[in-house]
MARBA-3410 file (N, C-alpha, C, O; in Angstrom, 1 decimal):
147
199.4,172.4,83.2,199.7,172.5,84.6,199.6,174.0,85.0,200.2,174.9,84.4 ~ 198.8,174.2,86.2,199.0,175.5,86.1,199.1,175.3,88.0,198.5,174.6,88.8 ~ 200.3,176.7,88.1,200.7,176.7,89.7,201.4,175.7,89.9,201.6,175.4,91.1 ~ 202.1,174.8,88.9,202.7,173.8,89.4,201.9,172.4,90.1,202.3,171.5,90.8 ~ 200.4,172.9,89.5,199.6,171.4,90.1,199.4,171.2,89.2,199.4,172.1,88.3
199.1,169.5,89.1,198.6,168.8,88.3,197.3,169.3,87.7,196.7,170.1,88.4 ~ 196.8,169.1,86.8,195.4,169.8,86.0,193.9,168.6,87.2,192.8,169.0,87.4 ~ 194.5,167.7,87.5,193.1,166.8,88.2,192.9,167.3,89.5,191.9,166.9,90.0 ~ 193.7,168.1,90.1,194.3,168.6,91.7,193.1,170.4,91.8,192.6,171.0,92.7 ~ 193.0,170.6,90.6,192.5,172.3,90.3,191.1,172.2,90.4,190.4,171.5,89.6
190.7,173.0,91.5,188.9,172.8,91.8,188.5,173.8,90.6,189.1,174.8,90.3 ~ 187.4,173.3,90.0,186.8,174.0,88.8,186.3,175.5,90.2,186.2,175.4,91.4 ~ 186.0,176.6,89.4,186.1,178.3,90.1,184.1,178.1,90.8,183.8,178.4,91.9 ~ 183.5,177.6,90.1,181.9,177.2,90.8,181.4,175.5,90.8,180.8,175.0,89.9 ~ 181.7,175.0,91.7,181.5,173.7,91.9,180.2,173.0,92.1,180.0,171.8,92.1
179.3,174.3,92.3,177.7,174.0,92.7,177.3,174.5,91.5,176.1,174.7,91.3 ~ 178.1,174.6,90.6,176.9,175.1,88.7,175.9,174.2,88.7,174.8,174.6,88.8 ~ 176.0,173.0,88.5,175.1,172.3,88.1,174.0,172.2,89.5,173.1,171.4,89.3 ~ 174.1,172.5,90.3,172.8,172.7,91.3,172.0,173.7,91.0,171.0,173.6,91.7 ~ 172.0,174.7,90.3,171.5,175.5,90.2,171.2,176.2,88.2,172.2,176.3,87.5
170.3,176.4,87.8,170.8,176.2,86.1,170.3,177.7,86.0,169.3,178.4,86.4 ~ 171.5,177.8,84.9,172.3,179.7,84.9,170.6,180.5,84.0,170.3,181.7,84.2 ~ 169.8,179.7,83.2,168.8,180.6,83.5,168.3,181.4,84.8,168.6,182.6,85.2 ~ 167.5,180.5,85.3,167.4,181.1,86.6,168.3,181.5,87.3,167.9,182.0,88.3 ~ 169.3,181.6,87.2,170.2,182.6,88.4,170.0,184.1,87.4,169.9,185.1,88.1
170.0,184.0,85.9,170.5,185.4,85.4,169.1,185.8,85.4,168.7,186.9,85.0 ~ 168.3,184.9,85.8,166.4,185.2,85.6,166.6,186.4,87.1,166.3,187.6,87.1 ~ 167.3,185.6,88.4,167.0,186.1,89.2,167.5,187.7,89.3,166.9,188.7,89.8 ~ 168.9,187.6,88.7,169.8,188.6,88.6,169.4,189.8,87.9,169.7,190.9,88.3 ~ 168.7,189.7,87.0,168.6,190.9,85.6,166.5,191.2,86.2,166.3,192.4,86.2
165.7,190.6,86.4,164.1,190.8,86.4,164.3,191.8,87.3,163.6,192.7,86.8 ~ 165.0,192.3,88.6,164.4,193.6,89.3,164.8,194.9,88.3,164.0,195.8,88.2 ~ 166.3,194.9,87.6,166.3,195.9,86.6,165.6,195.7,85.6,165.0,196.8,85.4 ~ 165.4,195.1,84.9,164.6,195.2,83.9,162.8,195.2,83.5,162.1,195.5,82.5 ~ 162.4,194.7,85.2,161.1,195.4,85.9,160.9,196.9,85.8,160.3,197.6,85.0
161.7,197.1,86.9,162.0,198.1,86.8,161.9,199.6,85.5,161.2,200.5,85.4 ~ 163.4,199.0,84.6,163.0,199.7,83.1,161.6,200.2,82.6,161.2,201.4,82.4 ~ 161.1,199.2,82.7,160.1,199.0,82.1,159.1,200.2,82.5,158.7,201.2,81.9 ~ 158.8,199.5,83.7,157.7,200.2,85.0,157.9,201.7,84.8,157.1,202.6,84.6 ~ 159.3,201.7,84.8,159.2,203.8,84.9,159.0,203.9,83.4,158.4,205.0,83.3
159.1,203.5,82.1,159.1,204.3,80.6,157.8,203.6,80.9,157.3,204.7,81.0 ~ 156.6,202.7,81.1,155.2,202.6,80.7,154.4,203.6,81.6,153.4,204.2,81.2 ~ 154.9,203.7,82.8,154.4,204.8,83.8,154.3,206.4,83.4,153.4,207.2,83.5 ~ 156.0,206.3,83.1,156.1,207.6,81.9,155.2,208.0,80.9,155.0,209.2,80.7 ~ 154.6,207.0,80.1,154.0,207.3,79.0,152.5,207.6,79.2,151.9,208.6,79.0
152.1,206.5,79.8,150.8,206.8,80.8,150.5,208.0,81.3,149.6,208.6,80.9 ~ 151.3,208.4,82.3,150.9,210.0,82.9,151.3,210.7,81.9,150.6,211.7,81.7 ~ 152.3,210.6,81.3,152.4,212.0,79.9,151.2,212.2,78.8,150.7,213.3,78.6 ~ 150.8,211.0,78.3,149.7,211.2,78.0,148.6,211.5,78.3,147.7,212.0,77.5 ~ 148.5,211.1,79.6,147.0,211.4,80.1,146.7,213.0,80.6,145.6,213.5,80.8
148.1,213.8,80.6,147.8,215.1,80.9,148.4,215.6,80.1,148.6,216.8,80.4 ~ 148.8,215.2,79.1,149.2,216.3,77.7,149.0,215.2,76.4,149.9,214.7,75.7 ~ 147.7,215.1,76.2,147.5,214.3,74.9,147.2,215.2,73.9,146.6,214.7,72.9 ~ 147.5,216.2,73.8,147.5,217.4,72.8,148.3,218.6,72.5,149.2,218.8,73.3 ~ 148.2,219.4,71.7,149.2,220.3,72.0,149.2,221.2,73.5,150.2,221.8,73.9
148.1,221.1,74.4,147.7,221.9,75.2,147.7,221.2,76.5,146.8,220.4,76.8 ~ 148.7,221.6,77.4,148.3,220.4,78.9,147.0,220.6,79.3,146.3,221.6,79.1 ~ 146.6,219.1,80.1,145.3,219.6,81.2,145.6,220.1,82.2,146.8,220.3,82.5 ~ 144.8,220.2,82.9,144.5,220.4,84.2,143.9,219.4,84.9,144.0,219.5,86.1 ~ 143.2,218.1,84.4,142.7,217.2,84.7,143.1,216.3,84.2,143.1,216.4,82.9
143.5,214.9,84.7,143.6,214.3,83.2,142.5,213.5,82.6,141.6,212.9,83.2 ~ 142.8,213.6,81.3,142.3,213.0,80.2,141.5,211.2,80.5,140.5,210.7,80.0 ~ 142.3,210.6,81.2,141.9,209.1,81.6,141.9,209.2,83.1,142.9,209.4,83.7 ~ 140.6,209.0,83.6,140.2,209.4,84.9,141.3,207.7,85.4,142.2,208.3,86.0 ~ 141.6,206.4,85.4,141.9,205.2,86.0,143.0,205.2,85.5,143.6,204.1,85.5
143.7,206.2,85.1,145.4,206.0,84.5,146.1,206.0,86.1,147.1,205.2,86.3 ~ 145.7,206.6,86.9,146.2,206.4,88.0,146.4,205.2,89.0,147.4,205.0,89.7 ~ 145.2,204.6,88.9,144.7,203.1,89.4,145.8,202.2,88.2,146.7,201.3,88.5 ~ 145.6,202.4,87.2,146.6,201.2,86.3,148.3,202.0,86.7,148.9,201.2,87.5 ~ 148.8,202.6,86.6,150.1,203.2,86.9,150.2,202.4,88.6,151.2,201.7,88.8
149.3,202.5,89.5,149.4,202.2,90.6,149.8,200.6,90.8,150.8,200.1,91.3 ~ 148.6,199.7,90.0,149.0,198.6,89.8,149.7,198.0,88.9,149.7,196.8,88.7 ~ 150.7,199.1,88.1,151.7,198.4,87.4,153.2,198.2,88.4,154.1,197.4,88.3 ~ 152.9,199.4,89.3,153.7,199.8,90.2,154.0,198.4,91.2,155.1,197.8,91.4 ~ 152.8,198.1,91.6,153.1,196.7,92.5,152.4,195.6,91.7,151.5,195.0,92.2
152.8,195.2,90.7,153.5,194.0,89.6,154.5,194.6,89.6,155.0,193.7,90.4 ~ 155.6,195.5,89.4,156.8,195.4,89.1,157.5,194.8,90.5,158.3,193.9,90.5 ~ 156.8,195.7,91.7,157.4,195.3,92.9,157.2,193.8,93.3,158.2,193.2,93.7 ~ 156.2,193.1,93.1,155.9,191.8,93.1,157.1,191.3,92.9,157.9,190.9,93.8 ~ 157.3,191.2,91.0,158.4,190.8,90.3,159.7,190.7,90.9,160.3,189.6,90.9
160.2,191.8,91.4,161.3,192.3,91.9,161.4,191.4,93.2,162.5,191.1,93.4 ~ 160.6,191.1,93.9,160.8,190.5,95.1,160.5,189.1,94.9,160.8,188.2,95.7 ~ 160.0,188.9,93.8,159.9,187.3,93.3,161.7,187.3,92.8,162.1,186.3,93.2 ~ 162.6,188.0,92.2,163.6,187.6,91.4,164.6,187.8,93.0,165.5,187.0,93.1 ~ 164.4,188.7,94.0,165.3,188.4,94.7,165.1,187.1,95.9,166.1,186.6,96.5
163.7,186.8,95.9,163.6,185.2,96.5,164.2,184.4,95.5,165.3,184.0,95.9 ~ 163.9,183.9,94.2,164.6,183.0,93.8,166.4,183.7,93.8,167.3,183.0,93.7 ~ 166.5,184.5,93.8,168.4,184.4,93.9,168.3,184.0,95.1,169.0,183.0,95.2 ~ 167.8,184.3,96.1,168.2,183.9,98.0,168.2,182.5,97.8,169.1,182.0,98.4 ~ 167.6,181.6,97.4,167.1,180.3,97.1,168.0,179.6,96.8,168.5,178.6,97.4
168.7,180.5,94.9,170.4,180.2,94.6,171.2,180.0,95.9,172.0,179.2,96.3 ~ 170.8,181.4,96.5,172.6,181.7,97.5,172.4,180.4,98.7,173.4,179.9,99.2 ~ 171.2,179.8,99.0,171.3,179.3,100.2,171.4,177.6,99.1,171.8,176.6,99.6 ~ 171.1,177.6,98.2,171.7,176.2,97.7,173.8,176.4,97.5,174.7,175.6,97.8 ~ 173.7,177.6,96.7,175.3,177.2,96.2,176.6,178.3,97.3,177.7,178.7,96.9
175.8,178.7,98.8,176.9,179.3,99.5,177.7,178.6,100.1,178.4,179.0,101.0 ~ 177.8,177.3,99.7,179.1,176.4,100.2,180.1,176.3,99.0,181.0,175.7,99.4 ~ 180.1,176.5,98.3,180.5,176.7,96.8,182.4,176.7,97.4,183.3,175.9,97.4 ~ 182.3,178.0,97.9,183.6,178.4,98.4,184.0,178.6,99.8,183.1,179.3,100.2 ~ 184.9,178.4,100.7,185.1,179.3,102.2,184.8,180.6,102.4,185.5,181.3,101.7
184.0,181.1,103.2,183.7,182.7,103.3,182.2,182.5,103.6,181.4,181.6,103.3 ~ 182.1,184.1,104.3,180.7,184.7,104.2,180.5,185.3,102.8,181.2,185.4,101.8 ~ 178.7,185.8,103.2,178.6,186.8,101.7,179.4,188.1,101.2,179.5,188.5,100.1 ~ 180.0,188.7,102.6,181.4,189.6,102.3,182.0,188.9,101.5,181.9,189.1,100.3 ~ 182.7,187.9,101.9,183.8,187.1,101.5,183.3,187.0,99.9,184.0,187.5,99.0
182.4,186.4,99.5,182.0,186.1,98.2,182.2,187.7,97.5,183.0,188.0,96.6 ~ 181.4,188.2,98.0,181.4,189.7,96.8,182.7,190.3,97.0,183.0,190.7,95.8 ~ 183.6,190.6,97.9,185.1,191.3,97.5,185.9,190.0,96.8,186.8,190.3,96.0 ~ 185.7,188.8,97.0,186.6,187.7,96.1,186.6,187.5,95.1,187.5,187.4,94.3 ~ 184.3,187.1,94.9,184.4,187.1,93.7,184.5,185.1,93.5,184.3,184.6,92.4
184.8,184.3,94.5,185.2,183.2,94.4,183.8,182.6,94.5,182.9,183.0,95.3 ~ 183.7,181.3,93.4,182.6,180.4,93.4,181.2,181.4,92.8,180.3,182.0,93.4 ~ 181.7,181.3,91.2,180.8,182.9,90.3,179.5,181.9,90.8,179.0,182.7,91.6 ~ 178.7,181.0,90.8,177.1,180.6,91.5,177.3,181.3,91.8,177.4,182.3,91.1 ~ 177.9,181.1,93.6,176.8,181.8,94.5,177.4,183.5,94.8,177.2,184.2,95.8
178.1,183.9,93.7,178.5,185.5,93.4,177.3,186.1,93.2,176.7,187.0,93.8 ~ 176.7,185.3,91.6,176.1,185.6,90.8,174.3,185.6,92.1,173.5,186.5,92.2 ~ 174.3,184.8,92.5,173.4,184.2,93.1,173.1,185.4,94.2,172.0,186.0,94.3 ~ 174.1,185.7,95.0,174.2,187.1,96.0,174.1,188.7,95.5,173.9,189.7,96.3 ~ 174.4,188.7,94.0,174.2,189.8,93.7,172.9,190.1,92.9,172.5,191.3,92.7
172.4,189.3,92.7,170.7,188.9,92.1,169.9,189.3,93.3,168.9,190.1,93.2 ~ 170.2,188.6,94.6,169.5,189.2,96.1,169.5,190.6,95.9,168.5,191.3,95.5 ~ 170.5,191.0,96.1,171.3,192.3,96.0,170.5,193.3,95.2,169.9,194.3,95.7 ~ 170.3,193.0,93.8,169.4,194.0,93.0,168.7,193.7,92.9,168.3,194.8,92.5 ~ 167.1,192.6,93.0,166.3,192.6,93.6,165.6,193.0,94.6,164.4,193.1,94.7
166.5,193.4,95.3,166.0,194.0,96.8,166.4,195.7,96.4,165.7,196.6,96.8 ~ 167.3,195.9,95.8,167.5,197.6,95.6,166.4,197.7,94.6,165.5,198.5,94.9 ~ 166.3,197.2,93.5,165.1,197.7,92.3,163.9,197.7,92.8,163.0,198.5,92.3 ~ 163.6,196.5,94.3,162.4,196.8,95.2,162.1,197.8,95.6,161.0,198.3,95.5 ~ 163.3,198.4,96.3,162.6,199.6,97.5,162.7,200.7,96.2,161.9,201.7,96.3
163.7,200.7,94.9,163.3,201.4,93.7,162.2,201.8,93.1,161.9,203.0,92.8 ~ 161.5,200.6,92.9,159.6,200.8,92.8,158.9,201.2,93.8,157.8,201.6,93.5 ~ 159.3,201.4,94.9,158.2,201.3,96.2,158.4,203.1,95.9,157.5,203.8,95.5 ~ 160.0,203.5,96.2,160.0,205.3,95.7,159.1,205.6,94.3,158.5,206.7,94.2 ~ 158.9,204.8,93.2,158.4,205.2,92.6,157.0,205.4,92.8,156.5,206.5,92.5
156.4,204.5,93.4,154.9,204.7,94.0,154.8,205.4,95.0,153.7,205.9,94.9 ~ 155.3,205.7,96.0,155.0,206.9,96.7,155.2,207.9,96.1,154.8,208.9,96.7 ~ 155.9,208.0,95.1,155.7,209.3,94.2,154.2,209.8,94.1,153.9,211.0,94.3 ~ 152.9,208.2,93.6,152.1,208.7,92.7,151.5,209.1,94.0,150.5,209.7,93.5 ~ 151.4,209.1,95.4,150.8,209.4,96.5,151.2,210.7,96.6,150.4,211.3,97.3
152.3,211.6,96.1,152.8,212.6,96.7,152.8,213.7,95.3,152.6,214.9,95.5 ~ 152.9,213.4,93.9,152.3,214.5,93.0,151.1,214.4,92.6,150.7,213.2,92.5 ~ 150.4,215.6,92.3,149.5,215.5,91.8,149.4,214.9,90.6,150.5,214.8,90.1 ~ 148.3,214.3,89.8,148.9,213.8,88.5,148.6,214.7,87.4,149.1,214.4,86.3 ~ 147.8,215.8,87.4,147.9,216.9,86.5,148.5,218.3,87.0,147.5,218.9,87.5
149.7,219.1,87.3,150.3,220.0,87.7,150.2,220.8,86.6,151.1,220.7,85.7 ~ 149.4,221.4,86.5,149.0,222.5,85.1,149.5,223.7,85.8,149.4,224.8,85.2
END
């Protein structure tokens, strides 16, 4: 007994779990950061190489379409990132009845971990988005060989 209620009286803490299956919620939750990761250390590697593949920087780089693939890795990551915060929005609008409250209400509570989990997947999804989009307006705004 806990609270002095009976143990059958105690609503389990996410009541919509099984509408929703915790792969895909942690799919939706974790893909814009770990897009992300990704996107900046292969991006990294790409332009480091392409303008210092030797002991000596260029002035030009070395792989004339490193820029075109950096570009399009740029928007696959963003793709990704906006695919993982549609399917969280997807979660939140199946399991936001879970508990009483708006989505304030959910993230300072914390009540009904679905549609927590589900709202905070929107949440980084959409920040690791507009995260890649800075990263690509980067490749519009340096040069890619600064010798």
């Amino acid at each position: 007994m806990q609270d002095g209620n009976p143990p059958s009286t105690i609503a389990h803490p996410a009541p919509h779990r099984d509408n929703v299956s915790a792969t895909m919620l942690f799919l939706g939750l974790f893909t814009g950061p770990v897009v992300w990761g990704l996107q900046f250390v292969v991006n990294f590697a790409l332009a480091s190489h392409t303008c210092y593949p030797g002991a000596t920087p260029l002035n030009v780089p070395a792989w004339h379409s490193a820029w075109a693939v950096i570009l399009l890795l740029n928007l696959l990551a963003a793709v990704l990132a906006l695919a993982a915060a549609t399917l969280s929005y997807r979660h939140w609008q199946v399991t936001r009845t879970e508990h009483q409250g708006d989505a304030g209400h959910a993230i300072e509570a914390g009540e009904g971990r679905t549609r927590f989990l589900a709202l905070w997947g929107v949440m980084t999804g959409l920040g690791f988005f507009v995260a890649i989009l800075f990263n690509t307006l980067a490749l519009f705004m340096v040069p890619e060989c600064a010798g």
